[in-house]
N, C-alpha and C positions, 0 to 999 in steps of 0.2 A: 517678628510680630510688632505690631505699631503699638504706639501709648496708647489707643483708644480700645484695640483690641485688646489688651492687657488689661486695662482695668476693668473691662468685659467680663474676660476669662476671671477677674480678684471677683469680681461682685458674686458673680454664677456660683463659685467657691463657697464664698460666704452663706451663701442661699444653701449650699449641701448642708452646711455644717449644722444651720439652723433646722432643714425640713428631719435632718440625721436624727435629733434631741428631739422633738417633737414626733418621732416616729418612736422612736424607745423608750421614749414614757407612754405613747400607748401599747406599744406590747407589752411593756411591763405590766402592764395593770390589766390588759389579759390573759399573761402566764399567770396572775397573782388571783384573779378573781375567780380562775377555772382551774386551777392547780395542777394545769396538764404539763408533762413534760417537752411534749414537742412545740407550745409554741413558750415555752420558757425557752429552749433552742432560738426558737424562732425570735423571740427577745434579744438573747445572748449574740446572734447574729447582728444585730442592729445595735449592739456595742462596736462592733467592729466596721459597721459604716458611719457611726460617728468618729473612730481614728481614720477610717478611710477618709473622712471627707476635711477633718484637720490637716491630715499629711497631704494631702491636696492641696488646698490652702496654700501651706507651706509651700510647695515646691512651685506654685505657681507664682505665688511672690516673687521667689527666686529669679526662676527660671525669666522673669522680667525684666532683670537688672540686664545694663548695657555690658559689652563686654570691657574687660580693665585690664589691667597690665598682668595679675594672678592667672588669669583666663580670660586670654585674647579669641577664644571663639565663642565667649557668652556662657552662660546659664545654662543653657537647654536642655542638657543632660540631668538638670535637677528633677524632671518629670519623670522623668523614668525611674532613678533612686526610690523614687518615692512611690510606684508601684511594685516594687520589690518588699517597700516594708509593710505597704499594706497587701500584700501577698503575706508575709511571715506572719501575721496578724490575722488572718483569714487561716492559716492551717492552727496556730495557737486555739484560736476559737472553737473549731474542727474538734480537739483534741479532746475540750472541755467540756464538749456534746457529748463527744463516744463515751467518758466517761458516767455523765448523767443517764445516756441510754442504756449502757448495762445495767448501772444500781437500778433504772426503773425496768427493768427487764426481768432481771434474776428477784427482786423483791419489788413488785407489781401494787402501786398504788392507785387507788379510785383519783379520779376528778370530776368538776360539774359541769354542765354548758349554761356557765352563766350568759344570761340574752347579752347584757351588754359589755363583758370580755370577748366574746364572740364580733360584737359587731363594732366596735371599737378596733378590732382587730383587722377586720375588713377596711376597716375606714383610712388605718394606717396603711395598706398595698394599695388603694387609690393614690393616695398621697403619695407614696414612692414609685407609683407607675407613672405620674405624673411628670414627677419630678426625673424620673431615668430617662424618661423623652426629650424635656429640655437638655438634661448634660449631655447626651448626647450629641445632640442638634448643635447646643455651645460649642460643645468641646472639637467636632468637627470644624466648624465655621472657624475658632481660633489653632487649632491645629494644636487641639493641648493635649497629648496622651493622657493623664493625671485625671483630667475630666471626664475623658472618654473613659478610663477605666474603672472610675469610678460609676460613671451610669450605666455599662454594662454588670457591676457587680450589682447596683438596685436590680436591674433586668432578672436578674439570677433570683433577687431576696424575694420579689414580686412573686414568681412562678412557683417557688421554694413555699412560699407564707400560703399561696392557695390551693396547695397540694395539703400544707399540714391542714389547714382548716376542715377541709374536705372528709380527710383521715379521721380527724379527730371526731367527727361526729359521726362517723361511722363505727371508729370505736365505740361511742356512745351507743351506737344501735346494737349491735352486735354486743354492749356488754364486755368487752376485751381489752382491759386497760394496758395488756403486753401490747398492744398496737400501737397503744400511745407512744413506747419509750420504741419501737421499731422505726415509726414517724421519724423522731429527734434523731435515732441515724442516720434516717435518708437524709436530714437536712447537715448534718454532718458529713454527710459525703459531697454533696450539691456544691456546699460551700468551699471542701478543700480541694473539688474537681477547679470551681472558680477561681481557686488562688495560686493553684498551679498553673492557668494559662495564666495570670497575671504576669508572674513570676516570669514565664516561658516567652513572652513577648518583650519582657521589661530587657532580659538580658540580651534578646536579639539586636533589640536599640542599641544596648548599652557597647557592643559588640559595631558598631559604625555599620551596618546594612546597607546597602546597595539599593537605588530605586528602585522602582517595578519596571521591567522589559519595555513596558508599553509607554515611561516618562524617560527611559531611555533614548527608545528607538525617536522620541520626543525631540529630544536637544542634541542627538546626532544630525535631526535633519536640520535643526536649525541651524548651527553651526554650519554646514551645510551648506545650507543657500544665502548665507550671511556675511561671509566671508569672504566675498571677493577680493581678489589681489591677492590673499595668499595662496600657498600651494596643496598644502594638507593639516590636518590635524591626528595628531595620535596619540593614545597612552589616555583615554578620558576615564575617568574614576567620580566618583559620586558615593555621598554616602549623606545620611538623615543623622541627625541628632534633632531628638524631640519635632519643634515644628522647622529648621532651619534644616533647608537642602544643601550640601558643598559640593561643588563640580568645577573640577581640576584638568586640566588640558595643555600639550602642548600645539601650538600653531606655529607652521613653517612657512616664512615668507623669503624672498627672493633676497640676495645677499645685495644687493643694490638699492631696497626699500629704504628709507630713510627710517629714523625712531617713530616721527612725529604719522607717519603714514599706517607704520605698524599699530599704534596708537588710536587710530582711528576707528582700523579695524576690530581690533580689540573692544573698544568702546563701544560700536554698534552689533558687537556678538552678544556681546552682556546685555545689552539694553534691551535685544528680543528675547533671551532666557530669562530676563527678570521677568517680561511681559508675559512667557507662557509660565514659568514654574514659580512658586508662590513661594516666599522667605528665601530666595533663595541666594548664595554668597561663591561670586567665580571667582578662580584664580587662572590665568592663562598665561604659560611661558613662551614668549616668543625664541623663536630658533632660527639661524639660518639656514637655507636648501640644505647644504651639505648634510645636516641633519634631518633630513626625511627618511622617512623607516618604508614609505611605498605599502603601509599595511593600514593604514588608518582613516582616515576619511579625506575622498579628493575633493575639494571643494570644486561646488558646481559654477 
């Protein structure tokens, strides 16, 4: 990631942290002024996008520093750490729902449709619809999982906050304040569905994953048609940490090639995979023939 995308991806961060606070002081003050259980859920939720959006923060900082001598392949893996905790943070909250939606279940309290908990209410899922489109769009552009995970959980609180609203005046119609504390389930379940794929993608990261086939079959052509002068390439490996791609390879050239030839080649392999794959960090061992495996890529 470049310094400018960096401090990109720190500012967008900052921006969560603050739309987060400004979003749960308004549902605060519409679980408070309607007394309903589900969108006190619905509050309690947006506690946990303002840690989401801190442990964001954080790991994006991180995840920006150069690599050092503790860790010579960088940061990157900081992003992900950190949608794991804001996954545990997402099922905590889950937990704290279920148990408000019993007590409001088995002992059933009234609440009111005050006009403006209501529309205060509304006003705050603008605001996080708003705001889950930017981190999105950011967190793409800079290649931040941290970001992206975070605007896919507003994505989730958005749909989650206008289903209870919805609920909730229906209860009102209908008279059935058990609806209310069934609501504050669903959004307990909504959200610990959302922290489990958090959780579920964070560790696949964390785990070195493999490209997709199709940024594969990518840098096998390029190498490929890139390579002239030597004889093959084989043993190509790849894997993602956060937004940095690594792609490892051995290249066979003729036992006769000089270093500085081999060198060259090398140099102009790398220089087309920087150009098609984005963040991305080669290592290439050169071999001589005798070391061809006759399995890996002939160069054209």
């Amino acid at each position: 990631m470049s310094a400018k995308t960096s401090r990109i991806a720190i500012h967008v961060a900052y921006g969560s942290l603050v739309v987060g606070v400004v979003v749960l002081a308004l549902k605060a003050f519409a679980a408070w002024s309607t007394g309903s259980i589900a969108l006190y859920s619905d509050a309690l939720e947006s506690v946990v996008n303002v840690v989401t959006a801190l442990v964001a923060l954080v790991a994006v900082r991180l995840s920006a520093r150069p690599a050092d001598e503790a860790l010579p392949y960088g940061y990157h893996k900081a992003e992900y750490f950190s949608a794991v905790v804001i996954g545990v943070f997402i099922v905590v909250a889950a937990i704290l729902i279920f148990n408000e939606a019993w007590h409001g279940f088995i002992s059933p309290r009234g609440f009111r449709l005050d006009p403006w908990g209501i529309s205060v209410s509304v006003l705050a899922s603008i605001a996080n619809a708003g705001w889950s489109w930017w981190l999105l769009r950011e967190g793409k552009k800079a290649g931040s999982p941290a970001l992206q995970a975070d605007g896919r959980h507003l994505a989730t609180d958005v749909g989650s906050t206008l289903g209870v609203l919805l609920g909730v005046l229906l209860a009102a119609a209908l008279n059935w304040p058990q609806l209310d504390a069934i609501l504050a389930g669903l959004v307990g379940l909504t959200i610990l569905w959302s922290g489990w794929e958090l959780i579920k993608q964070s560790v696949i990261g964390l785990m070195d994953v493999a490209v997709e086939p199709k940024t594969l079959h990518l840098i096998r052509d390029i190498i490929s048609a890139n390579a002239e002068g030597a004889i093959e390439a084989h043993d190509i490996r790849t894997r993602q940490a956060g937004k940095m791609t690594f792609i490892d390879f051995h290249l066979v050239v003729p036992g006769a090639m000089s270093v500085e030839q081999a060198h060259q080649i090398c140099d102009g392999i790398e220089l087309k995979l920087k150009d098609a794959v984005e963040h991305a960090q080669i290592t290439i061992h050169v071999e001589p023939e005798e070391k061809a495996k006759h399995s890996g890529i002939v160069v054209v």
